[in-house]
C-alpha positions in Angstrom: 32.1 10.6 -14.7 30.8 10.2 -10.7 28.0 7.5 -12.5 31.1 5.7 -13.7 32.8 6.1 -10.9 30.0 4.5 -8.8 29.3 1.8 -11.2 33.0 0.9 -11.3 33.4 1.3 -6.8 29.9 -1.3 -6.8 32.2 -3.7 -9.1 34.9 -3.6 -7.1 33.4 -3.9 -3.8 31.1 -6.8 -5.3 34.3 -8.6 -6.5 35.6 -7.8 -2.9 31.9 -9.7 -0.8 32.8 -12.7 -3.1 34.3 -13.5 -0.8 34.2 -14.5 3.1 34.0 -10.7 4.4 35.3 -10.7 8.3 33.8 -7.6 9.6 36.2 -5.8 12.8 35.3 -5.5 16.1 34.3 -2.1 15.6 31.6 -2.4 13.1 27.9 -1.1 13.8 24.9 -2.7 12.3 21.9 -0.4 12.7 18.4 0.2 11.4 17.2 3.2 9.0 14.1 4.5 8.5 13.1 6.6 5.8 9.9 9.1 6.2 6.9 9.4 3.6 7.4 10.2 0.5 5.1 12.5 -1.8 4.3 10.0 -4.3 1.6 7.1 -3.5 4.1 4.0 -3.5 6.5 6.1 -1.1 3.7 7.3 1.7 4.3 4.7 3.7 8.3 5.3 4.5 11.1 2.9 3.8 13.7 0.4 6.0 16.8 -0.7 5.7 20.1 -2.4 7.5 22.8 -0.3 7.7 26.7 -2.1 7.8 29.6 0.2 8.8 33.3 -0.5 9.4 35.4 2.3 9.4 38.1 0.1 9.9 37.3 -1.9 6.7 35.9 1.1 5.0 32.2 -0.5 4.5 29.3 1.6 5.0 27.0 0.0 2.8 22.9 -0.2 2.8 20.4 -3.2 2.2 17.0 -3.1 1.8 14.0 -5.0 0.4 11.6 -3.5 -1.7 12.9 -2.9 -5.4 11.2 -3.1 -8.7 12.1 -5.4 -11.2 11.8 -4.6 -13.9 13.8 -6.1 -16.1 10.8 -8.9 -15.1 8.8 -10.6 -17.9 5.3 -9.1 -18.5 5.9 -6.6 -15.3 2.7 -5.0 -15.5 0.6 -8.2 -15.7 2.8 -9.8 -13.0 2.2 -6.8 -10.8 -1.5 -6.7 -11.0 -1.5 -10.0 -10.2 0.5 -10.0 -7.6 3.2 -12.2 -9.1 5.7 -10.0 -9.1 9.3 -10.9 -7.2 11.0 -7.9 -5.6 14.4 -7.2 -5.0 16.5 -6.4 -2.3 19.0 -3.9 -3.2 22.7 -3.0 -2.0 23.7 1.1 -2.4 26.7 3.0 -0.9 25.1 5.1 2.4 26.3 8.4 0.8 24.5 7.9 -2.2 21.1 6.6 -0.1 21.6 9.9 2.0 21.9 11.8 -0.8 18.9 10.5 -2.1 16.9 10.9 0.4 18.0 14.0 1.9 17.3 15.3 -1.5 13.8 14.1 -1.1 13.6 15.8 1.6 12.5 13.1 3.7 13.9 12.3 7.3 16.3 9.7 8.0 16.4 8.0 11.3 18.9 5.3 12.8 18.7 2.8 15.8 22.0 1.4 16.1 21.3 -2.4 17.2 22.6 -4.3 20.4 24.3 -7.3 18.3 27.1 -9.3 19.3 30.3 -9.4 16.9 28.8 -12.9 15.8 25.4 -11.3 15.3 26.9 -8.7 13.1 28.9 -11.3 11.0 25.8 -13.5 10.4 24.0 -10.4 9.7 26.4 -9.2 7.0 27.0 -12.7 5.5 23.1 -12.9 5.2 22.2 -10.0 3.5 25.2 -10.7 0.9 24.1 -14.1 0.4 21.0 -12.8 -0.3 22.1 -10.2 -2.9 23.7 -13.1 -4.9 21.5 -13.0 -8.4 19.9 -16.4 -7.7 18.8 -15.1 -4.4 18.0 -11.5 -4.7 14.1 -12.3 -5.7 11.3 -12.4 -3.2 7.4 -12.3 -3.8 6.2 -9.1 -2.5 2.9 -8.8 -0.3 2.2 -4.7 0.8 1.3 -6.4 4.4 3.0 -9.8 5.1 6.1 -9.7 3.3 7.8 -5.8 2.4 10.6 -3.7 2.9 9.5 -3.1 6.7 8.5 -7.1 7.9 12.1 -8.0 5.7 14.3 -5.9 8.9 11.8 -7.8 11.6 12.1 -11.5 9.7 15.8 -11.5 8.6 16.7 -10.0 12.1 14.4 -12.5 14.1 16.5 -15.3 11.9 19.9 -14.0 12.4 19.9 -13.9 16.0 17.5 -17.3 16.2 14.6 -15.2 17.4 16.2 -13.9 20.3 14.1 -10.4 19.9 11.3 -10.1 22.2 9.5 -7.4 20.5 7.4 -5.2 22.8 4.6 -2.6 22.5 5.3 1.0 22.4 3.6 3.1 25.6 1.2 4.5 22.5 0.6 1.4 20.9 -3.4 1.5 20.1 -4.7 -1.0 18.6 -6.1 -0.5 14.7 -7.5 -2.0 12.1 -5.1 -2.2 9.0 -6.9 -0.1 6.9 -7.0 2.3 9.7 -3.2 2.1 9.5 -3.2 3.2 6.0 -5.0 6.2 7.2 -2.3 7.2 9.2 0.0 7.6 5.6 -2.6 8.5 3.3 -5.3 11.0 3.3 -9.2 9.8 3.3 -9.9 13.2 0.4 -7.4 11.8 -1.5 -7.2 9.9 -5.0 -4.3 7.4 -3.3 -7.1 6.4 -0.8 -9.9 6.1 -3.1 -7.9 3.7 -5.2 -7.1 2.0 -1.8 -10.5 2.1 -0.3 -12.0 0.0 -3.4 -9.0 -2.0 -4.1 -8.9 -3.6 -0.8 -11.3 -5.8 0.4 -12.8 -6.6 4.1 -9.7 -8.8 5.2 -8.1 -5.6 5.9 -10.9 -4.0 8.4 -9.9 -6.3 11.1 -7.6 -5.5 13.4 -4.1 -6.2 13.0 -2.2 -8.0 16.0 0.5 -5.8 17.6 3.1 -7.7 15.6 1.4 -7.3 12.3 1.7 -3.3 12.6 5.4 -3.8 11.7 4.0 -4.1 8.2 4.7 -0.2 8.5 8.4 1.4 8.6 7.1 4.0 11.6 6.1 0.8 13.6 9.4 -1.5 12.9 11.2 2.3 14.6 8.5 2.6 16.9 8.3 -1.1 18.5 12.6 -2.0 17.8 12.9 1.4 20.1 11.5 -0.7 23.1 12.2 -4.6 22.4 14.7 -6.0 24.2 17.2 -9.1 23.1 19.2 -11.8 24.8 17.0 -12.0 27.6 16.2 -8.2 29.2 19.0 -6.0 27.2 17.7 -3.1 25.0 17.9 -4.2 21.4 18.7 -0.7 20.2 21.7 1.1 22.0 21.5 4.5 20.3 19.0 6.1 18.2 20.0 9.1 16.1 18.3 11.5 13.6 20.7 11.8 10.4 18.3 14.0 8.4 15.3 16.3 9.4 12.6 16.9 6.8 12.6 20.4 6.1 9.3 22.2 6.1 7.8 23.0 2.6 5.1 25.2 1.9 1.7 23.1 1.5 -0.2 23.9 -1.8 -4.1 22.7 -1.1 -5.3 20.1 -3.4 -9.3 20.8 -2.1 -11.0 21.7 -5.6 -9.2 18.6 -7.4 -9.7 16.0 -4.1 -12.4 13.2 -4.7 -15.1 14.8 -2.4 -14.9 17.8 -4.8 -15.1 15.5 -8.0 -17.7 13.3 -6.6 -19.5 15.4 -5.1 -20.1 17.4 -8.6 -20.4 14.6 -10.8 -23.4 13.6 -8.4 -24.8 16.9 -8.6 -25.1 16.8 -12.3 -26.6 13.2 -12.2 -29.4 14.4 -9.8 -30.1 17.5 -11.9 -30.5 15.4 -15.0 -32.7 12.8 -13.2 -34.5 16.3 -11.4 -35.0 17.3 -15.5 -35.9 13.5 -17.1 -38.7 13.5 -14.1 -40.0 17.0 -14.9 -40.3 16.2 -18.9 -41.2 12.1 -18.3 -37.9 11.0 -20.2 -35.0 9.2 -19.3 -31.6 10.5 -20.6 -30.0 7.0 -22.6 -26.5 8.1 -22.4 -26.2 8.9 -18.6 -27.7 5.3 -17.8 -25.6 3.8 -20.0 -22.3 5.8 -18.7 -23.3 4.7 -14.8 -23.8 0.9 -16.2 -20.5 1.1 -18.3 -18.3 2.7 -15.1 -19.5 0.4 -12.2 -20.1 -2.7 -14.3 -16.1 -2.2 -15.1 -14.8 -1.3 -12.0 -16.9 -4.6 -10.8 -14.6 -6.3 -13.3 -11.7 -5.3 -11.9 -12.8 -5.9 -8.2 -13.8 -9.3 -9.3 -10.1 -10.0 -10.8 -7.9 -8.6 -8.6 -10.4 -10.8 -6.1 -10.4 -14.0 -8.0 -7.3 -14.2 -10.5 -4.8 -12.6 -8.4 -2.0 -13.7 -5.4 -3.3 -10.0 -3.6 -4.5 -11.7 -0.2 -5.7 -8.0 0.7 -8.4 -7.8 -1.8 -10.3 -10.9 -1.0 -14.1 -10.5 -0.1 -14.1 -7.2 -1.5 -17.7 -5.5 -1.1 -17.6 -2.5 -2.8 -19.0 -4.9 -5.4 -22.4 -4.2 -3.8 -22.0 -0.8 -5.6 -19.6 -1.6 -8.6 -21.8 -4.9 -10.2 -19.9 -6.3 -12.9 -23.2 -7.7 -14.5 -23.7 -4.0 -15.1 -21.6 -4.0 -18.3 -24.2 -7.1 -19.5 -27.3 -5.1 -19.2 -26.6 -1.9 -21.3 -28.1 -3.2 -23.9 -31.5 -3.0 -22.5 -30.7 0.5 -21.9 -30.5 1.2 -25.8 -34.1 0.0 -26.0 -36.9 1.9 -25.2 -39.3 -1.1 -24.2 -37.3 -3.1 -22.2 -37.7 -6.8 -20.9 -39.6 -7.5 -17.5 -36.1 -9.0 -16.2 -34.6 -5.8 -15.9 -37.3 -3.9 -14.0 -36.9 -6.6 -11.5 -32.5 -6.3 -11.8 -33.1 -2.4 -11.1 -34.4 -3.2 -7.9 -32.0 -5.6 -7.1 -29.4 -3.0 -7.7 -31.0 -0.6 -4.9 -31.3 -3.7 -2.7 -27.4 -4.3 -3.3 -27.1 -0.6 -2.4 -29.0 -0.7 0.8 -26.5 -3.7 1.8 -23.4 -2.2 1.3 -24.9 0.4 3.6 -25.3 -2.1 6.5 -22.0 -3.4 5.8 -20.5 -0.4 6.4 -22.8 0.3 9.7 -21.9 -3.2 11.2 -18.1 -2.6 10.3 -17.7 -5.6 7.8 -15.9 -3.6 5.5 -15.0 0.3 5.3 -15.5 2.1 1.9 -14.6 5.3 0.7 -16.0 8.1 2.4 -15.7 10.3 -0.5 -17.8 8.6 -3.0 -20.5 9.2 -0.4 -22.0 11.4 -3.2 -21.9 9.1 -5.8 -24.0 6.4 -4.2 -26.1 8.5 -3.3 -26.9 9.8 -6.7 -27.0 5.8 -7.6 -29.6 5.1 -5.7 -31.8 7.8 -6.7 -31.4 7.0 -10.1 -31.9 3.4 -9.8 -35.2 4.4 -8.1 -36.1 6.8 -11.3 -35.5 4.2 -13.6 -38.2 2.0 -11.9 -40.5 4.1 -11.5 -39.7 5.2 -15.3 -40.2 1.7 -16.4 -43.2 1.1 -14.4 -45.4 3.8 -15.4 
């Protein structure tokens, strides 16, 4: 009955934006920020606008950054980064609710807008709901949920927002960033460390690190607007995360995986070398593994919109030309050729090495391990071929 209910109040009040909406005097256009989730996609935290008019009963909530998937192929479209987003319109009880239920904290910077500011504000966001407007392409740095608050406000109030540096404000690269949400031993920031590519290891400009909801709070706390007035006038907290017991995730974290699945390659290459074989199936398990991740890499590098995983070096490691060579790893006399590709593999190896010394791009610390056992293997293997 409260679903109905809620569908039947969004009708109405959808009915009632058709048409010019004057807001009062006394209506309040703020900011929200949502803390991290638990989940991957919600680490990072969440903004929106909040509209409220007691004296027109509004107290509604806009914000950028929902699915949809009602889209074509959304799975295809997402990998390739061709997938629109939507921004989305919710009743603020029902977004506390939510969120409180989440237990994650809720903050709110009340912004310094004129009547007229608030009015464009408003009519903006509700032209942009309209079904033929409601899509926009999504990019996780350029163009979210957090840079949507900085770009619509800047274009509402004709860039009148001089946005300042917090007193803290260090400057980071913007994988460094993501290291501030997401922990380096986790499975999150594996996928993350080889997903992305270099473009993200150099530093992001002071504006860029709105591309984070923390930073659109932290640098909106001390901007100013109109000249030298504050552009926030209050700031309040309207939910506190409560603190939950943490369970510890060591033995299943990628340092513990990695580091065992290494072990067990170097004991079986510690065993081929004591008994002068080579064992087929673990060669041709390596080869299979990287040579697909390297396929992957490759895609989401060459047939995708994802401007973050361009020049992508972890395929130093993961060499999709790995998948092509297994079957010389079926054979027990194998072709000069691949004696020669072997060695190129320890070379590629040794330069993903002085990437990462030189700071071209940073990889995952926690398949440290792995390439480690890589390269030992790769050096068996030639000297198992050569004898």
């Amino acid at each position: 009955m409260k679903i109905k209910l809620s569908l039947l109040a969004c009708f109405i009040l959808s009915i009632s934006f058709a048409f010019q909406f004057q807001l009062s005097n006394d209506a309040e256009v703020s900011v929200l920020t949502f803390g991290p989730g638990k989940s991957l996609n919600d680490a990072f935290g969440h903004n929106a606008f909040r509209i409220k008019d007691k004296a027109k009963g509004i107290d509604i909530v806009y914000g950028y950054g929902q699915y949809d998937f009602d889209a074509p192929n959304f799975y295809l479209k997402f990998a390739r980064g061709k997938l629109n987003y939507l921004i989305s319109r919710h009743f603020f009880d029902d977004i506390f609710n939510y969120y409180s239920q989440e237990n994650r904290t809720i903050k709110e910077q009340v912004l310094n807008l004129s009547s007229q500011q608030q009015q464009k504000l408003f009519d903006y966001l509700e032209n942009n709901y309209k079904p033929e407007n409601r899509k926009y392409l999504y990019d996780f740095f350029y163009d979210n949920c957090a840079t949507k608050i900085r770009d619509v406000l800047s274009k509402v109030t004709k860039s009148t927002v001089s946005y300042k540096r917090p007193s803290n404000f260090e400057q980071k690269t913007f994988r460094a960033l993501i290291y501030e949400h997401v922990d380096k031993n986790s499975w999150g920031s594996v996928g993350i460390d080889i997903a992305l590519g270099s473009v993200v290891d150099r530093e992001a400009s002071a504006y860029e690190y709105m591309f984070l909801p923390k930073y659109i709070y932290s640098f909106f706390e001390v901007s100013k607007i109109n000249g030298e007035a504050n552009l926030v006038t209050s700031e309040s907290i309207l939910f506190k995360k409560r603190e939950e017991k943490q369970t510890s995730t060591f033995l299943l974290s990628p340092f513990i995986f990695f580091g065992l699945l290494s072990i067990v390659i170097l004991l079986i290459t510690f065993k081929d070398l004591k008994q002068r074989k080579r064992t087929k199936w673990l060669d041709i398990l390596l080869f299979a593994i990287t040579g697909l991740i390297g396929v992957v890499l490759l895609f989401l590098w060459f047939a995708t919109d994802h401007t973050a995983t361009w020049q992508n070096y972890n395929l130093l490691w993961a060499f999709p030309f790995n998948i092509l060579v297994i079957g010389q790893l079926l054979k027990n006399k194998i072709k000069n050729w691949f004696k020669g590709y072997l060695k190129f593999l320890i070379i590629m190896l040794c330069l993903m090495t002085l990437h990462w010394i030189i700071g071209v791009q940073v990889f995952a610390i926690t398949i440290i391990p792995l390439l480690i056992a890589l390269v030992i293997r790769y050096i068996y293997l030639v000297k198992f071929y050569n004898k």
